[in-house]
C-alpha positions in Angstrom: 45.7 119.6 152.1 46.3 123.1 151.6 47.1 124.2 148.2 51.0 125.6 148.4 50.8 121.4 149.9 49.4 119.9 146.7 51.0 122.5 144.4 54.5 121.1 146.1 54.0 117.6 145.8 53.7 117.6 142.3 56.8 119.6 141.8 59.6 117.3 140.2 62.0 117.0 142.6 59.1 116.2 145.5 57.8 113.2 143.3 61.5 111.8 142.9 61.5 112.3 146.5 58.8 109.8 147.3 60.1 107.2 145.1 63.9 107.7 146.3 62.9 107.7 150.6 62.7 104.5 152.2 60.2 105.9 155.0 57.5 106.3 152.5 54.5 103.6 152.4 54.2 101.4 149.3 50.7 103.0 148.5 52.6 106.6 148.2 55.2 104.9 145.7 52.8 103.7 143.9 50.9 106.7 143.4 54.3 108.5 142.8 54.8 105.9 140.1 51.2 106.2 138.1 52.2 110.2 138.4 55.3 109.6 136.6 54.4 107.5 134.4 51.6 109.6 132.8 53.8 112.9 133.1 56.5 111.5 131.1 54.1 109.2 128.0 54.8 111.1 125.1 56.6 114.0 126.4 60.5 113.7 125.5 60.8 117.3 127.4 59.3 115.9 130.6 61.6 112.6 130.2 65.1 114.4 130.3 63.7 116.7 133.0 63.3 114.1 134.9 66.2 111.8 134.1 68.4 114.4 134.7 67.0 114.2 138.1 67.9 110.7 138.8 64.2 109.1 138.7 65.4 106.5 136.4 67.7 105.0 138.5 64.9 105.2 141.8 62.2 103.2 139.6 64.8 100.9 139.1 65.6 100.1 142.2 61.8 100.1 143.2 61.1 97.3 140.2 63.9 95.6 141.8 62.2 95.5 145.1 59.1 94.4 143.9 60.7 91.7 142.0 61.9 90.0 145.5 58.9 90.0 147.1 56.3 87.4 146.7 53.3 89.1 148.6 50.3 89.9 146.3 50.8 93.8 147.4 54.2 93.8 145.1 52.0 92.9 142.1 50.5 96.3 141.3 54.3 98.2 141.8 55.7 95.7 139.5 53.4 96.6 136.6 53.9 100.1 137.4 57.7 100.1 137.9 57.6 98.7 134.9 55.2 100.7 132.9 57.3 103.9 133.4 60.9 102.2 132.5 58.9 101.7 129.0 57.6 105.5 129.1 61.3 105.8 130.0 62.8 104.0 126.8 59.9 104.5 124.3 61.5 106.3 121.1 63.7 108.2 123.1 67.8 107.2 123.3 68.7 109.0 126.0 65.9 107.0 128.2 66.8 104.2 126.8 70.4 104.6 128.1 69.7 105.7 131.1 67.3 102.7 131.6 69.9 100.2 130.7 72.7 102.2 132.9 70.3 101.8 135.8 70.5 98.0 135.4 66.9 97.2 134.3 67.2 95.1 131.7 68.3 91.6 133.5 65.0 93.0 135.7 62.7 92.6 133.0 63.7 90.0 131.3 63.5 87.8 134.3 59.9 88.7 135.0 58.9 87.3 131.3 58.9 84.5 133.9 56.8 85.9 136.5 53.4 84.1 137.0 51.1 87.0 136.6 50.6 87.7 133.5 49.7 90.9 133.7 53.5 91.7 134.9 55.1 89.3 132.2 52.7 91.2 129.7 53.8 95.0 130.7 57.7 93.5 130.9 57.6 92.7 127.6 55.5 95.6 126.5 58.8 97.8 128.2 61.4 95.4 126.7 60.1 95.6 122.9 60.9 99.7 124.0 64.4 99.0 124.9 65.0 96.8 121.8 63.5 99.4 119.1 66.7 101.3 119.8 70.2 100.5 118.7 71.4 100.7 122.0 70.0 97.9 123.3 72.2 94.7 124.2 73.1 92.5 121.7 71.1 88.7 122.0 73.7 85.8 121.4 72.1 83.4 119.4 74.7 81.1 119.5 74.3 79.7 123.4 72.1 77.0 123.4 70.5 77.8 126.6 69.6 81.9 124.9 68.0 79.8 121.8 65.6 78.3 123.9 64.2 81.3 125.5 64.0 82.9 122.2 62.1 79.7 121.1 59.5 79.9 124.5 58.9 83.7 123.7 58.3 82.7 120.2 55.7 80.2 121.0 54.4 82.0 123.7 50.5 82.7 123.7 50.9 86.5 124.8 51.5 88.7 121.6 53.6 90.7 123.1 56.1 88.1 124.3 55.9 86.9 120.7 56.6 90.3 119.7 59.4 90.7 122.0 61.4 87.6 120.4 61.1 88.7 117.2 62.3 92.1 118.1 65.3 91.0 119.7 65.4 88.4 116.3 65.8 92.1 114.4 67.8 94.0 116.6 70.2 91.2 116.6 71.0 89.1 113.7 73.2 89.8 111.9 75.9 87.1 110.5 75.3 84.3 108.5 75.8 82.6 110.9 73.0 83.7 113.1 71.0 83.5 110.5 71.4 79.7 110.2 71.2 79.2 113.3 67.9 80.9 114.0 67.2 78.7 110.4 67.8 75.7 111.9 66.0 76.0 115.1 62.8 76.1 113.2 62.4 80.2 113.7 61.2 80.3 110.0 58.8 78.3 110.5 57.2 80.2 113.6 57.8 83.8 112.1 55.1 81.8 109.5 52.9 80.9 111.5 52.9 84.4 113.2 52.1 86.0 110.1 48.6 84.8 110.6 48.2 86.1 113.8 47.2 89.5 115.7 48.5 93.3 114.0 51.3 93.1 116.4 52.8 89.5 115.6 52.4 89.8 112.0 54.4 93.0 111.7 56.9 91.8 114.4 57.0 89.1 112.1 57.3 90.5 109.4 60.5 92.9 110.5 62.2 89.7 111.9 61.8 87.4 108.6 63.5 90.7 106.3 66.3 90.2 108.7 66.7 86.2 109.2 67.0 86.5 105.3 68.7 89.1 104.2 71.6 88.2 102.0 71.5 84.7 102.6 70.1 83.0 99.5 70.1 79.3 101.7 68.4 80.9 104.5 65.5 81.8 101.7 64.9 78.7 99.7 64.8 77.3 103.2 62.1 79.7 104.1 60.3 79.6 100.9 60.5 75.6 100.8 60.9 73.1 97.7 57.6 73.9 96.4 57.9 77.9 97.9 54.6 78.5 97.6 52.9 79.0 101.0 55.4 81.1 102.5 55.3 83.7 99.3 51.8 83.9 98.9 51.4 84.7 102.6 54.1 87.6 102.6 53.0 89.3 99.3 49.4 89.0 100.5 49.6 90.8 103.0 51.4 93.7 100.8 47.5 94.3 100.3 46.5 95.0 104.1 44.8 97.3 105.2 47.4 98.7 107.6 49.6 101.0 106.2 52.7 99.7 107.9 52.2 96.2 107.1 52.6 97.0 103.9 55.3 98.4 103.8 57.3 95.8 106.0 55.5 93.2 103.6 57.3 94.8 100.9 60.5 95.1 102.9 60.7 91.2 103.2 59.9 90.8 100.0 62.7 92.9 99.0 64.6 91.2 101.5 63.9 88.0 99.5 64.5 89.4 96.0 68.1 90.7 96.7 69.1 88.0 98.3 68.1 85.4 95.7 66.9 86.8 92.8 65.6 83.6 91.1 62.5 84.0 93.0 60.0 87.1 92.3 60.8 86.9 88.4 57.3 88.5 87.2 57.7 91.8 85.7 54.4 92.6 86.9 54.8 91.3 90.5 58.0 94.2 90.8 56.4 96.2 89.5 53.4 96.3 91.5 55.9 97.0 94.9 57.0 99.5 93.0 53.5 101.2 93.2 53.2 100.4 96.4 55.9 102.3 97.6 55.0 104.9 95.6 51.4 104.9 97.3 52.9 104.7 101.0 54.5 107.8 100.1 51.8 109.5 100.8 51.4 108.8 104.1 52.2 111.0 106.4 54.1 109.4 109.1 56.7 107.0 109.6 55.8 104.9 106.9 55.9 107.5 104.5 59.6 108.3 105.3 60.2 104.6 104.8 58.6 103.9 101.7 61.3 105.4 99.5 64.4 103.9 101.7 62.4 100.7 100.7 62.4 101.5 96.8 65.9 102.8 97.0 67.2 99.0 98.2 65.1 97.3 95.8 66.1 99.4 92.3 69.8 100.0 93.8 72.2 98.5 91.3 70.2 96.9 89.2 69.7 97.8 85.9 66.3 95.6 84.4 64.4 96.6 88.0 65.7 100.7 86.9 64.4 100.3 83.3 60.8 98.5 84.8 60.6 101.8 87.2 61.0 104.1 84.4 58.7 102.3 82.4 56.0 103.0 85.6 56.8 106.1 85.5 58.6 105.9 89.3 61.0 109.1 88.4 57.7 111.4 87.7 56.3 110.1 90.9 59.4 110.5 92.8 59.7 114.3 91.8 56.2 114.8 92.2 56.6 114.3 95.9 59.9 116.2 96.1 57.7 119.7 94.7 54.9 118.9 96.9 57.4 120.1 100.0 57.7 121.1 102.7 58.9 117.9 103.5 60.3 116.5 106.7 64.4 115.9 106.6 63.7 111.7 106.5 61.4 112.2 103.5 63.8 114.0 101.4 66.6 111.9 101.8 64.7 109.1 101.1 63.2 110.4 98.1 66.9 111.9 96.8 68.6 108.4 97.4 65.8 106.8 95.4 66.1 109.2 92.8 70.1 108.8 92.8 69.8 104.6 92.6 67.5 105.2 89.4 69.9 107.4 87.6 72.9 105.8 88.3 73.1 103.7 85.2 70.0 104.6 82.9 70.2 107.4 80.9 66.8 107.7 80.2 66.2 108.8 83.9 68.0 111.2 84.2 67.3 113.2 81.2 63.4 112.7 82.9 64.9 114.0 85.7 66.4 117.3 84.5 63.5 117.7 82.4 61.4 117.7 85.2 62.7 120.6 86.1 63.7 119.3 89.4 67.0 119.8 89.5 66.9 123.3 91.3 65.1 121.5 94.2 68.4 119.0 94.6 70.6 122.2 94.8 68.3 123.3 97.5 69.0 120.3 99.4 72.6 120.8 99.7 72.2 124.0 102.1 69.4 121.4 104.1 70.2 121.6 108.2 70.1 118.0 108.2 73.5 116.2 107.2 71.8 113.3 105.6 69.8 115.4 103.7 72.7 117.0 102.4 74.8 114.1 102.0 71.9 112.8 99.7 71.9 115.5 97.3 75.3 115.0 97.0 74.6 111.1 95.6 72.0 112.5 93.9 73.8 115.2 92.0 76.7 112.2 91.0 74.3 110.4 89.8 72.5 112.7 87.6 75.7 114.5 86.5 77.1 110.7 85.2 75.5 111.7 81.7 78.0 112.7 79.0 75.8 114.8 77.3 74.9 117.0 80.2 78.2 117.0 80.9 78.9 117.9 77.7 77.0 120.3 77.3 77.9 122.4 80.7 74.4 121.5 82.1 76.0 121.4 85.7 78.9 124.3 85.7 77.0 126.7 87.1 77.7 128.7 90.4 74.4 127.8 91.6 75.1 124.4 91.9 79.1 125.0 92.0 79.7 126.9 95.2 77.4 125.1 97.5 79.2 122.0 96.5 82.5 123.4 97.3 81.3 125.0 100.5 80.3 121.4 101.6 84.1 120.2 101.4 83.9 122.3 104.6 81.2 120.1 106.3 81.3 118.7 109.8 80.0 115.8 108.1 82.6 113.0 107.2 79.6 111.4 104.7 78.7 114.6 103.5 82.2 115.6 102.2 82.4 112.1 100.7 79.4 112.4 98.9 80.3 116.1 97.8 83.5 115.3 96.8 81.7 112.3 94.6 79.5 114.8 92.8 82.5 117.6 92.0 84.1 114.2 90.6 82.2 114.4 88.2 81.2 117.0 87.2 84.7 118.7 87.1 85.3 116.1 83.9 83.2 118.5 81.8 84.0 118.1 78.6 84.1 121.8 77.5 85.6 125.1 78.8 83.9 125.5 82.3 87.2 124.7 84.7 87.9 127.6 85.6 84.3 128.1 87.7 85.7 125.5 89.9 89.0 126.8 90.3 87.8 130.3 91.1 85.8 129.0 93.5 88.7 127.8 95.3 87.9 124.1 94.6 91.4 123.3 94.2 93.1 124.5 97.3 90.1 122.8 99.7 91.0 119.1 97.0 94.5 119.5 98.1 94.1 119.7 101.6 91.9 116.8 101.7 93.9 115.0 100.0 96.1 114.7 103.0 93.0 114.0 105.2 93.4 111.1 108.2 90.5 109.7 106.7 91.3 106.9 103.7 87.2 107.7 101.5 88.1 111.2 101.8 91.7 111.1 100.7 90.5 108.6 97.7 87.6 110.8 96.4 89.7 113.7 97.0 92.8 112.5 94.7 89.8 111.1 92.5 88.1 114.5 92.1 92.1 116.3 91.2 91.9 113.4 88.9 89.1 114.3 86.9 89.9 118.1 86.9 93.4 117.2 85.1 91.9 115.5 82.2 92.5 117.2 79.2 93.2 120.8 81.2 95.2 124.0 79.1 99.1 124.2 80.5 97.7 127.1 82.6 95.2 124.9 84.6 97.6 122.2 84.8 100.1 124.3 86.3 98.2 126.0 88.7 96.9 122.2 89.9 100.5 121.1 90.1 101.8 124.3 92.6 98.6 123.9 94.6 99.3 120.7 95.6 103.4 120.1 94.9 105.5 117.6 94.1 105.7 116.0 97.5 102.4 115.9 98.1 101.6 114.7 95.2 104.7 111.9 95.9 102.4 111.1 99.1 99.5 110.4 97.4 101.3 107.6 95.3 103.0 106.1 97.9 99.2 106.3 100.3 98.9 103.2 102.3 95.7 102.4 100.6 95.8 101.2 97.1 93.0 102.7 95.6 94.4 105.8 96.7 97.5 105.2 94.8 95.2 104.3 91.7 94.1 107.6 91.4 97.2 109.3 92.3 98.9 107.8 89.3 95.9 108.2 87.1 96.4 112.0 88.4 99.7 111.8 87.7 99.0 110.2 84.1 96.4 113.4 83.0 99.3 115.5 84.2 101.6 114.6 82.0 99.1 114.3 79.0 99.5 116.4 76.3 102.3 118.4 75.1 106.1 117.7 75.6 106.7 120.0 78.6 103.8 118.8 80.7 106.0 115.6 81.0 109.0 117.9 82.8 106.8 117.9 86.1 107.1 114.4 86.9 111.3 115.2 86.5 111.3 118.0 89.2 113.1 117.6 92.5 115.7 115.4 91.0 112.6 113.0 89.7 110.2 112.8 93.1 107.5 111.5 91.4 109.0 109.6 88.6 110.8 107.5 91.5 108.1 106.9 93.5 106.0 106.1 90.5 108.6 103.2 89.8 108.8 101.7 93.4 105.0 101.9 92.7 104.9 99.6 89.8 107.8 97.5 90.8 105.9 96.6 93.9 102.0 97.2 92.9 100.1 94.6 94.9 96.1 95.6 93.0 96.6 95.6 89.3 94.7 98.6 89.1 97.4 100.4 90.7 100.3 98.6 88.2 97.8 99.7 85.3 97.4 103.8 85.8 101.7 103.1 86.8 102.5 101.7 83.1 100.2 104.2 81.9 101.8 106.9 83.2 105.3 105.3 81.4 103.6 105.3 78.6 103.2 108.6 78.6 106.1 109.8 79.6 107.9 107.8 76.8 106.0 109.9 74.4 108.1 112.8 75.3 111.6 113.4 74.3 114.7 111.7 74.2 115.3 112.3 77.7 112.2 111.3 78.5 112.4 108.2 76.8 115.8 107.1 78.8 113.8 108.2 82.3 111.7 105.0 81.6 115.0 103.1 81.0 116.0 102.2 83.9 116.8 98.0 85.9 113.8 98.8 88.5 111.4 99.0 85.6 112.8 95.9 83.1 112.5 94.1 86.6 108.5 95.4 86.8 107.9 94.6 83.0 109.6 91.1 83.3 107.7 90.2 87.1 104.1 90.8 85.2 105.3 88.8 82.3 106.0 86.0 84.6 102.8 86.8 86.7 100.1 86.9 83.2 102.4 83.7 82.2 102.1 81.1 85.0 101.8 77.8 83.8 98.4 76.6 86.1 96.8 80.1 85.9 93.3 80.3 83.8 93.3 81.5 80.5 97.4 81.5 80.3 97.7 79.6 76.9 95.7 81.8 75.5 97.8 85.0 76.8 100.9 83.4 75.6 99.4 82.9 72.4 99.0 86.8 72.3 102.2 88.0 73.3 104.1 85.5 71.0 101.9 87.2 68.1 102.8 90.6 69.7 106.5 89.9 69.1 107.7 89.3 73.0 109.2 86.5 73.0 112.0 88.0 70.3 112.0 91.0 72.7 112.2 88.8 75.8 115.4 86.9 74.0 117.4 89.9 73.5 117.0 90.6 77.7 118.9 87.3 78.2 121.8 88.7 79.0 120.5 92.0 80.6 122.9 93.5 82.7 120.8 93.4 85.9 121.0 90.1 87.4 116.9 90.3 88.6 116.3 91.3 85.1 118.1 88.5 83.6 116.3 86.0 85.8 112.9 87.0 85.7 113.8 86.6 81.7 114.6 83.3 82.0 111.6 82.8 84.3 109.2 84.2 81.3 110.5 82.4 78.3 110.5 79.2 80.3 106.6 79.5 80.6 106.4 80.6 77.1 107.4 77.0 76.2 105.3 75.8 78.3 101.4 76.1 79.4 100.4 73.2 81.4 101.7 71.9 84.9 99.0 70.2 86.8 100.0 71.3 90.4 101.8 74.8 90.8 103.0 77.5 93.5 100.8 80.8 93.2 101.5 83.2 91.1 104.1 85.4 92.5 105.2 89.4 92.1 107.7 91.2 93.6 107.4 93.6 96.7 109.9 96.4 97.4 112.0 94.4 99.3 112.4 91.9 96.4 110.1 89.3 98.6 107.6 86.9 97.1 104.1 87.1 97.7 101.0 85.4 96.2 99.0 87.8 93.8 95.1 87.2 93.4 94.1 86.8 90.4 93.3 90.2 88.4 89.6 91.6 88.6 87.7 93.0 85.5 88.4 97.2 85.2 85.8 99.6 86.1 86.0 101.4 82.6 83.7 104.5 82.0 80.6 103.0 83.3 78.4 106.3 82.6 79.3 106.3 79.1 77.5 103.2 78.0 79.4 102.3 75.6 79.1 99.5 73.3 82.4 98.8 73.1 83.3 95.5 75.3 85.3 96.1 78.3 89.1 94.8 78.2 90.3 92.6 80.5 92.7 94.5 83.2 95.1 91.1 81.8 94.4 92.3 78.5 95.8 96.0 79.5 98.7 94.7 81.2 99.8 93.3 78.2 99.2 95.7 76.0 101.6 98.2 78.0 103.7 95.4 78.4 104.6 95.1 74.9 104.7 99.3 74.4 107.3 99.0 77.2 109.1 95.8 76.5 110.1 97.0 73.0 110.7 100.3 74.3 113.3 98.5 76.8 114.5 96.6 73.9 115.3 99.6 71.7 112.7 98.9 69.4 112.0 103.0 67.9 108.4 103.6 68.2 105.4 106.3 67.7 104.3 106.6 71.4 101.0 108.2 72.0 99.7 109.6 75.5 96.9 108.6 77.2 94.5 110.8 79.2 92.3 109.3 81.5 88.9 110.1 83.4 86.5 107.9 85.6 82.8 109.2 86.1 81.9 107.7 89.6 
């Protein structure tokens, strides 16, 4: 062949040629298959080159072919055909979409059931591809007739048919549901047995039994048995194999197992030896490595006694001591900053060890990082770190080096990473001391106002959360310059946002505004009272007690004003708010009520409640009644719900009240009210004030570190 001749039929577009015609021999697709296939392994350039030229679709339709015939000849294009649809998929998405928009998939999976094995063996191979990527279709566990092919490829001898089930076992669980399911079909019990076998089944194991388990404590003692010995030794022995990557997916399960029921892995010493472990698959360089710290980060997130143990092994030293090695690939970072943002989310002692690690200027780094995750994680990390008081305090984190860059990210493309940002200036715009006014000449709070009014509910919430925090205890001058930036009516939006933690904050906005001196109170009266109606509707119809709290607060405040200010609160729509809680903390069949009776009698209510008898609002008058009815009364077996009134004077059942998420980072010592215990308090502040009872009103600032 002359060489412009064999130059050309290597060109792209000739090889898609001979796989496309239907005049060419099976011998010349075939070689134009093995050609492909070892031009495209490993080379995600070479893959959308030729994607983009339709070969995808053409081995298709040749695997297809194959798959019809039954002559011997058929065999070799099968595993070839194949072969490159895996090349096609392998750790690239946009082959694996164009494999499964070519129709391959139904293909493959029914030559699992082809008698050479050699074909079943390179179908799988090309399947456990497909299913490595989020893309691929979802397995329904649920059909009987899908359960039992899951079950053959699971007790298949091949390893990678094996492998194959338990991929699609990870890819696609993910209810409760499933998970009992796959529990009571004995898939446990296999993923067991496969832990003994060959590299490939054990890790494939491995992956699947993190997943069949994860947050399903009856899925677990099923797995770990009455006596749950077997199944643990074999999972945390193998946390010492050789292979790097069994490991770490040894560790993952047992995390997997730890979360979700955490009366098993109690040792100390047992946590904290996967602790070191994860700390020693850091150093790997690959996959693993980037891993290994997404893998602490689960295990330490949240909980307190596992933060202290990795303190105590020195896991924050470690941690940093891999973040100043650098450069570091984007995945590594993040992983290492979200680590380092679950161990100093509640322990003090961490994050002084941070900061005097001098690693602090490497987080700031990472919030100009190309990669949005990267970014986003700094963020976390900064809000973490910048939750302690005495940093805080202290100005540790006003600084335009840190500052600006945080600002400039209320700008990002990245939904997450504004979040996050907005998270971090949160907190650190509390700041105890002087500093302000280096966030509000950056601009800060133009770019929280706009935001504010974003489409998006987390960004409108962090956003209100962040003007919040900037509020507390702020000179007239900062005040005012908050209050023209964002307006009354905005402000009125805010308080009246579909979503009720949004409302929370605006009120608790709303409350640091009108903090202070006597004329701060005159915003909340401009525009013929906006905000002080909207913050009425608000606590008349408050459906989360949170949001009824911040609303009474704000009352509270106001009544500390003037005498005009006093009268504002004096008003049907109110007494009828007061009065609805009363009945709500007072229902006969609800938990604990005798003992809130008790308190209110011994606050003086009831007397209060008796001169409202004959209130001049009829709603008033009978939500009275309603009240001192209960009051004489604290036991009826069998009950309605609890009831409140909505806007349009409706009833509607009321959940019971939650605990209050009060100034976690402070650590205080000081036990946490009751948000039932808070209610009542401002219920009796406001009840006497409706009453006419003359007294010494204080108000009351408030600030949230997040």
């Amino acid at each position: 062949m002359p060489a412009s001749s064999a130059s050309s039929a290597h060109r792209p577009e000739d090889l898609i040629s001979r796989l496309s015609s239907a005049a060419v021999d099976g011998e010349t697709k075939l070689k134009a298959l093995r050609e492909l296939k070892n031009q495209i392994i490993g080379n995600r350039t070479k893959k959308l080159s030729y994607i983009k030229l339709g070969a995808v679709p053409s081995v298709v339709s040749i695997l297809s072919s194959a798959a019809a015939d039954d002559d011997a000849s058929s065999t070799s294009v099968l595993l070839q055909s194949a072969a490159a649809v895996g090349s096609f998929a392998c750790g690239f998405e946009a082959g694996v979409k164009a494999v499964l928009d070519a129709g391959a998939f139904p293909h493959l999976l029914s030559l699992i059931s082809h008698p050479n094995s050699k074909v079943v063996d390179a179908s799988a191979r090309s399947l456990k591809m497909i299913y490595q990527s989020k893309l691929a279709p979802k397995y329904d566990f649920l059909q009987e007739k899908n359960m039992e092919f899951l079950i053959s490829l699971l007790n298949n001898e091949n390893e990678n048919v094996t492998g194959l089930g338990a991929s699609i076992i990870s890819h696609s669980c993910e209810t409760n549901v499933e998970q009992k399911e796959l529990s009571d079909a004995g898939v446990l019990k296999r993923l067991l047995n496969l832990l003994g076998g060959s590299l490939c089944e054990r890790d494939a194991s491995l992956e699947s039994l993190a997943t069949v388990v994860k947050g399903n404590s009856e899925v677990v003692s099923r797995f770990l048995g009455p006596e749950s010995g077997r199944a643990l030794r074999a999972v945390i022995e193998l946390t010492k194999d050789r292979y790097p990557r069994t490991r770490l997916l040894a560790c993952m399960c047992l995390i997997a197992i730890r979360n979700a029921s955490p009366s098993y892995l109690q040792d100390a010493g047992q946590k904290t030896k996967l602790m070191l472990i994860l700390l020693e698959l850091l150093d790997d360089p690959g996959q693993v490595g980037d891993e290994a710290a997404f893998a602490l980060s689960s295990f330490i997130a949240e909980k307190e006694d596992l933060q202290q143990l990795a303190f105590e092994a020195n896991v924050v030293d470690s941690l940093c001591n891999h973040l100043q090695k650098g450069p570091l690939q984007a995945k590594r970072i993040e992983g290492i900053l979200l680590a380092l943002a679950d161990l100093c989310s509640k322990l003090e002692s961490c994050r002084s060890r941070l900061l005097s690690l001098q690693v602090l200027n490497l987080v700031t780094d990472a919030l100009t990082h190309d990669s949005a995750n990267v970014r986003a994680a700094a963020c976390i990390c900064m809000k973490s770190v910048s939750r302690s008081v005495k940093n805080l305090s202290a100005g540790s984190f006003v600084n335009e080096v840190i500052v600006v860059p945080l600002v400039q990210l209320l700008d990002d493309n990245s939904i997450s990473v504004q979040v996050a940002a907005l998270g971090a200036i949160s907190n650190i715009v509390v700041e105890f001391t002087k500093h302000k006014s280096v966030f509000i000449q950056c601009g800060v709070v133009k770019q929280l106002v706009q935001l504010s009014k974003s489409m998006e509910s987390a960004i409108r919430l962090n956003a209100a959360w962040a003007l919040r925090n900037l509020m507390f205890v702020s000179d007239d001058r900062c005040k005012e310059g908050i209050f023209f930036e964002l307006t009354a009516s905005t402000l009125t939006s805010l308080i009246c946002d579909p979503e009720p933690s949004v409302q929370e904050q605006a009120l608790a906005l709303v409350r640091n505004l009108v903090d202070g001196c006597v004329d701060s109170i005159e915003y909340v009266f401009l525009e013929d009272g906006l905000i002080l109606h909207a913050i009425g509707r608000q606590v008349q119809s408050a459906l989360k007690a949170e949001v009824l709290v911040q609303g009474m607060y704000v009352l509270s405040n106001v009544a500390s004003g003037n005498e005009i200010h006093k009268e504002a609160n004096n008003n049907s729509q109110l007494r009828t708010a007061a009065t609805w809680a009363l009945v709500n903390l007072t229902f006969p069949s609800s938990p604990g009520a005798s003992n809130r009776v008790a308190k209110l009698r011994n606050a003086g209510i009831t007397s209060q409640l008796k001169t409202m008898v004959n209130d001049p609002c009829l709603d008033v008058k009978l939500r009275v009644r309603t009240a001192l009815g209960q009051f004489m009364t604290s036991a009826i077996s069998v009950s309605p719900p609890v009831v409140a009134l909505n806007q349009h004077g409706m009833h509607h059942s009321r959940i019971e009240a939650r605990k209050l998420f009060f100034f976690p980072a402070f650590e205080s010592p000081l036990e946490v009210p009751t948000m039932r215990v808070r209610i009542t308090s401002l219920l009796v502040l406001l009840l006497f004030h409706f009453a006419g009872v003359m007294l010494c009103f204080h108000s009351v600032p408030i600030h949230s570190i997040a």
